[in-house]
ChimeraX commands (.cxc) that place a marker at each C-alpha (Angstrom):
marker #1 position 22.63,24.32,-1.22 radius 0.5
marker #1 position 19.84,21.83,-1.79 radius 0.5
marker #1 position 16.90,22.64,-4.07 radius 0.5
marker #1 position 14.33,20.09,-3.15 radius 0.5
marker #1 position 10.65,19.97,-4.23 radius 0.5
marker #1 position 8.34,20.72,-1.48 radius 0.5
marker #1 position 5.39,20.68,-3.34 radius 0.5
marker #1 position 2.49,18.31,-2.18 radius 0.5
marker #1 position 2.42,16.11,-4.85 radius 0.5
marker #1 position 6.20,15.06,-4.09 radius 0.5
marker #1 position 5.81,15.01,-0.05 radius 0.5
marker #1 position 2.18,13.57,0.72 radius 0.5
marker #1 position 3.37,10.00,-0.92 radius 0.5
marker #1 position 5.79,8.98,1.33 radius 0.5
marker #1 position 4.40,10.39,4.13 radius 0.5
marker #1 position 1.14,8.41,3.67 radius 0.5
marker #1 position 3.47,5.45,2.81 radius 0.5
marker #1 position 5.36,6.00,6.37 radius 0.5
marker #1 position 1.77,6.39,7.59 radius 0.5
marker #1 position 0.11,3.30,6.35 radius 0.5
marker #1 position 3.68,0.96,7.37 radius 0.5
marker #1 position 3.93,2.13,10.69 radius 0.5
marker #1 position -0.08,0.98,11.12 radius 0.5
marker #1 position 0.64,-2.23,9.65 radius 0.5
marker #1 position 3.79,-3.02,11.67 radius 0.5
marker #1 position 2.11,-1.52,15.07 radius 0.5
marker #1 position -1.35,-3.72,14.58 radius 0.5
marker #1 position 0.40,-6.49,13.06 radius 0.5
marker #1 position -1.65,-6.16,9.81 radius 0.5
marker #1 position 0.79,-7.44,7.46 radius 0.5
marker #1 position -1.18,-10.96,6.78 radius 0.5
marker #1 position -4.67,-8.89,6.04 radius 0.5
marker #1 position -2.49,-8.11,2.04 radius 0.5
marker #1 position -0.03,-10.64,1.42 radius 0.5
marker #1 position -0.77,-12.16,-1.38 radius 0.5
marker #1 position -1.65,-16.12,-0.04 radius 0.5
marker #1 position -1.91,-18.39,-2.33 radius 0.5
marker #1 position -3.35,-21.04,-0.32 radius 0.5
marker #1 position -5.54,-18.90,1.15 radius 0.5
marker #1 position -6.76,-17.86,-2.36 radius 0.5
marker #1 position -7.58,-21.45,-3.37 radius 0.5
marker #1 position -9.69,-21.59,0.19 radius 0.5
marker #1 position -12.03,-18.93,-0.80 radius 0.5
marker #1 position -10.34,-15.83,-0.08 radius 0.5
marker #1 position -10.72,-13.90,-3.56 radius 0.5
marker #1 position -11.01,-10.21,-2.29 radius 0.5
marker #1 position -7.23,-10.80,-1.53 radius 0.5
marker #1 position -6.77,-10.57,-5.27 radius 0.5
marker #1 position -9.23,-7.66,-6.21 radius 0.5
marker #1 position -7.53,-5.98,-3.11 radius 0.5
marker #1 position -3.81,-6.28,-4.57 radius 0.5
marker #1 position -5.31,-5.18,-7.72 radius 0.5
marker #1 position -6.75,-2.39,-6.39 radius 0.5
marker #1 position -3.98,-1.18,-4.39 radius 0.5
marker #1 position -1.70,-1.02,-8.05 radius 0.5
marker #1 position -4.06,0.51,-9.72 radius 0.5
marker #1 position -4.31,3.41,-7.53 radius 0.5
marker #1 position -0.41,3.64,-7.32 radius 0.5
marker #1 position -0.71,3.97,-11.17 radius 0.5
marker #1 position -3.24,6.39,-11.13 radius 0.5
marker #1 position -1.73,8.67,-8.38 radius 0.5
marker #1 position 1.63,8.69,-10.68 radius 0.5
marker link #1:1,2 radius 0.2
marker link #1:2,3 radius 0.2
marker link #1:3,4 radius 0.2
marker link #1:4,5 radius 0.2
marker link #1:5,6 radius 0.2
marker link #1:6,7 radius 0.2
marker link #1:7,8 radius 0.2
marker link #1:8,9 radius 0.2
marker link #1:9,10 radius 0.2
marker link #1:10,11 radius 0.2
marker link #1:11,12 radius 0.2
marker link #1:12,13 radius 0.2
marker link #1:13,14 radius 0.2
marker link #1:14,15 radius 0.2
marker link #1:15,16 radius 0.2
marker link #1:16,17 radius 0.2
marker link #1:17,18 radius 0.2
marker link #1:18,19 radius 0.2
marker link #1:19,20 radius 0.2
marker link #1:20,21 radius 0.2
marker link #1:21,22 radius 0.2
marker link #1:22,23 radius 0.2
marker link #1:23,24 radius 0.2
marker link #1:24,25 radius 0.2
marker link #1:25,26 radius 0.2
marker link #1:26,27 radius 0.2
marker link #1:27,28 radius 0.2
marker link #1:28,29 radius 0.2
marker link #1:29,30 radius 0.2
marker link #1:30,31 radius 0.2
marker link #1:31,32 radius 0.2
marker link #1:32,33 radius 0.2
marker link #1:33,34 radius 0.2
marker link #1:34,35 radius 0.2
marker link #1:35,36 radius 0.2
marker link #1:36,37 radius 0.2
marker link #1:37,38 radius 0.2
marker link #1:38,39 radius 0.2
marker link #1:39,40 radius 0.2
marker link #1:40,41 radius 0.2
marker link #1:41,42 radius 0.2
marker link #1:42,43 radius 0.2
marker link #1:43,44 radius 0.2
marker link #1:44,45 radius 0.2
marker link #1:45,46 radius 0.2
marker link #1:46,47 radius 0.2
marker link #1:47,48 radius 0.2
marker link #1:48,49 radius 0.2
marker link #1:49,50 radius 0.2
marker link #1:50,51 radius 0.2
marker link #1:51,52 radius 0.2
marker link #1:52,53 radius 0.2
marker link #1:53,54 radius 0.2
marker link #1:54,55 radius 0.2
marker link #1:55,56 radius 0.2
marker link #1:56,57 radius 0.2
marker link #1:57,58 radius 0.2
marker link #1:58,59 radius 0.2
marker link #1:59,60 radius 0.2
marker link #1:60,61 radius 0.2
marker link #1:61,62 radius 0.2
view
């Protein structure tokens, strides 16, 4: 038999993970965080304070 964690600290990241892809992929939002360089060099910083952002809350929440 099986022993797996059920805890919420193991099940509420991928779950939110599933949540947040499936919004992405339904609204097509994909372009709004890829990392773009030319885009970058246009003006669009908060790209890169965004991306930033995003890895330092997945280091925090490990």
């Amino acid at each position: 038999m099986l022993n797996l964690p059920i805890q919420p600290r193991y099940i509420l990241p991928p779950i939110i993970l599933l949540l947040f892809s499936t919004i992405f992929a339904a609204f097509d939002l994909n372009n709004l965080l890829e990392f773009n360089r030319s885009l970058i060099d246009e003006g669009e910083l908060w790209r890169i304070f965004l991306a930033n952002l995003f890895m330092l809350i997945g280091l925090i929440w490990d």
